[in-house]
N, C-alpha and C positions, 0 to 999 in steps of 0.2 A: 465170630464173636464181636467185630468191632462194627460192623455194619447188616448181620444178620438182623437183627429184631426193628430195623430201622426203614420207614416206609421210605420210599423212590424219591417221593419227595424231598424228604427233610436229610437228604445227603449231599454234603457242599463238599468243598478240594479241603476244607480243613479235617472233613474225617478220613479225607483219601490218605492226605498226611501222615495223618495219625497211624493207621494201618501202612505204608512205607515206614514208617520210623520202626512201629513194631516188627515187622519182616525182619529188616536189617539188622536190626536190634536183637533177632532172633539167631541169628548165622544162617540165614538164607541169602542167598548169590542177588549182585543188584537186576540179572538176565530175569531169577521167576518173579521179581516185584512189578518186574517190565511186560510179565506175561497176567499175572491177576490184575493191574492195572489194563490191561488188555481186554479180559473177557469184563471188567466192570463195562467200558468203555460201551462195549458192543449190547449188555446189556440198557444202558440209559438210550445206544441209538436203537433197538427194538423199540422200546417202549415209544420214544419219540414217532417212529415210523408209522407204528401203530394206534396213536390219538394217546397213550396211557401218559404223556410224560411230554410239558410245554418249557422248555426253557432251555438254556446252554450247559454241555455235556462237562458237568465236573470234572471228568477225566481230564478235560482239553487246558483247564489249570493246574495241572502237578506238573513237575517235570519229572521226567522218566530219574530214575537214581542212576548217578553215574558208574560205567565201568571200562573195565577196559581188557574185552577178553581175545587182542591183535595176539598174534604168535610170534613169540619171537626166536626162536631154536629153528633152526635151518641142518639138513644133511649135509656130511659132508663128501667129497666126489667117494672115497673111498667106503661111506656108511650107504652110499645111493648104489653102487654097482654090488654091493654085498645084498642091500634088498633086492634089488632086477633079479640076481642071480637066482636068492633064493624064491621071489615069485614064480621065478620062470618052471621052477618044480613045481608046484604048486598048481601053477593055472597060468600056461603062458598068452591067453589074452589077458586078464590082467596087468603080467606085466609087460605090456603093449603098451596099455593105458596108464601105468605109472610113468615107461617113456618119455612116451607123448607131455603128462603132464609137466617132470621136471626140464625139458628140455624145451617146451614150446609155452608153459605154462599155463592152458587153460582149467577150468574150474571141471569138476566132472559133472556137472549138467551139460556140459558143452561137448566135453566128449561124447556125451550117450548121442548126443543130438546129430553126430556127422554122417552124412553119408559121403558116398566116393563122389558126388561132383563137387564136395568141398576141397576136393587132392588136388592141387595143380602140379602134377609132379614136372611140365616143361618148364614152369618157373619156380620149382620149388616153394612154394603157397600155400597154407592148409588156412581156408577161411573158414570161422566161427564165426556162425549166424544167430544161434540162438543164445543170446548173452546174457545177461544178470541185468546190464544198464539198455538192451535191447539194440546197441550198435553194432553192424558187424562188423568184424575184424580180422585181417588178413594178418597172419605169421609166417616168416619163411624158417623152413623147415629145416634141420639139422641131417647132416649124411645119413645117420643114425634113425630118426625119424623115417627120413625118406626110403630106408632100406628095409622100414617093419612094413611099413603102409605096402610095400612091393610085394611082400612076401605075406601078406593076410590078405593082397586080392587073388589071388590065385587059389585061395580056400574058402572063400564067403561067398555066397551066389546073395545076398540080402543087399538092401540098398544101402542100409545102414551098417557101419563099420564097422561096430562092436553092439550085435544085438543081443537080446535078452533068451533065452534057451526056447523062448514062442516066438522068437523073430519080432517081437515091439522093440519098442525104445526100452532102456534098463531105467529105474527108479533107481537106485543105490547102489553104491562099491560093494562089494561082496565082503563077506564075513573072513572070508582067506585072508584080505590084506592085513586085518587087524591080529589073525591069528599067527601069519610070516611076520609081524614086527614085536610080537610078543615071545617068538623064539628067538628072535635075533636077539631080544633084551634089549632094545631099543628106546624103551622107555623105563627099566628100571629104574629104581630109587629114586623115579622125579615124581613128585609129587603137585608141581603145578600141573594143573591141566592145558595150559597154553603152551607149556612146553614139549607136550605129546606128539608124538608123531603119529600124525593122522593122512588119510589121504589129500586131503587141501594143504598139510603142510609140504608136498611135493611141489605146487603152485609158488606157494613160499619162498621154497628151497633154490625154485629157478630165477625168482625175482634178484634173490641175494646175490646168488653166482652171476647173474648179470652187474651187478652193482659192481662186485667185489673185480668184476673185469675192465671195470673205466666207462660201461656203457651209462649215458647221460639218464640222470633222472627222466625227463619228460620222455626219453625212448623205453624205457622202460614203461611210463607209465600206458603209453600208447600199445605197446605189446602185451602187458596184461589187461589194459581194458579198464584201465581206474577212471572215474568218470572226474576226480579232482586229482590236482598232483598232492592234497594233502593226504592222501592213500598212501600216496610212493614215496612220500617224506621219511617215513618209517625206517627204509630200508638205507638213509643219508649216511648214518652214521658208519657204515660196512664201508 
């Protein structure tokens, strides 16, 4: 309604505005104001691409609406071995890759992405190649870690560590993990969503327990792979 009947043309950042204010203004999250300013965006560069549309992309004057959707609720050692436990009925690759994630902390794009020459079990090493910020990153691995990765190569003939049931790479955490943290009651009666325990809050979870051990900011931020230390700031106050 705010920019429907309005030709390509005669659309400035003041009606972008206008339609942010109303969003917001509506109780929509500042994340989908971030995404219809999005698909406008991509609209004005078709047009542009295509001769319909000469001048500079009104999207590129709004600012995105601020938010702030960091997590901040971390497991605790006794709420993390209650979930392994209970993955481990469930779907014990799974909880491989919960492991992996609260103990070594990578993102689970990165897990899906390993194969066995990322293992350096003589120096204790698991390198993540395929990263978020594209740098690779060498972890050294936990007893713990070191003792799953031993005992899943002896059952996997695939190159990759945790394949998907056609032997590709997996696209997504499986629906088990959400359905073990919803029997656990994990996330009862919390009603932020940043406080939910999710599979990236395991990422989270490890960052923290690193902090909360004396291990230096900037090691931290090198071990998860924060391309700023204002990523790892976050976790200062633990």
């Amino acid at each position: 309604p705010v920019l429907g009947d309005r030709p390509i043309r005669q659309i400035a950042p003041f009606h972008l505005e206008k339609l942010k204010k109303q969003m917001l203004d509506g109780g929509l999250k500042p994340r989908t104001v971030e995404y219809a300013l999005a698909v406008i965006r991509q609209v004005f560069n078709y047009a542009r691409d295509h001769g319909l549309f000469d001048g500079i992309n009104p999207v590129t004057k709004v600012k995105a609406p601020k938010k702030d959707n960091r997590r901040i609720r971390f497991l605790s050692h006794e709420e993390a071995e209650q979930l392994l436990k209970a993955l481990a009925e469930k779907s014990p690759e799974l909880r491989d890759m919960a492991l992996l994630a609260l103990q070594c902390g990578p993102r689970a794009g990165e897990i899906f992405a390993l194969t066995w020459n990322d293992i350096d079990f003589e120096h204790g090493i698991v390198t993540f190649r395929h990263t978020k910020n594209g740098r690779v990153r060498h972890v050294p691995m936990t007893d713990r870690v070191k003792e799953m990765f031993r005992g899943r190569k002896g059952n996997i003939g695939s190159e990759l560590i945790f394949p998907a049931r056609n032997g590709k790479q997996r696209k997504d955490v499986s629906k088990v993990f959400t359905q073990v943290v919803d029997n656990l009651g994990l996330n009862d009666d919390i009603e932020d969503p940043r406080q939910w325990i999710v599979f990236h809050g395991l990422r989270h979870t490890c960052a923290s327990w690193l902090v909360m051990a004396g291990v230096p900011l900037y090691t931290v931020k090198e071990f998860l792979g924060h391309s700023q230390i204002s990523q790892t700031e976050r976790y200062a106050h633990l």
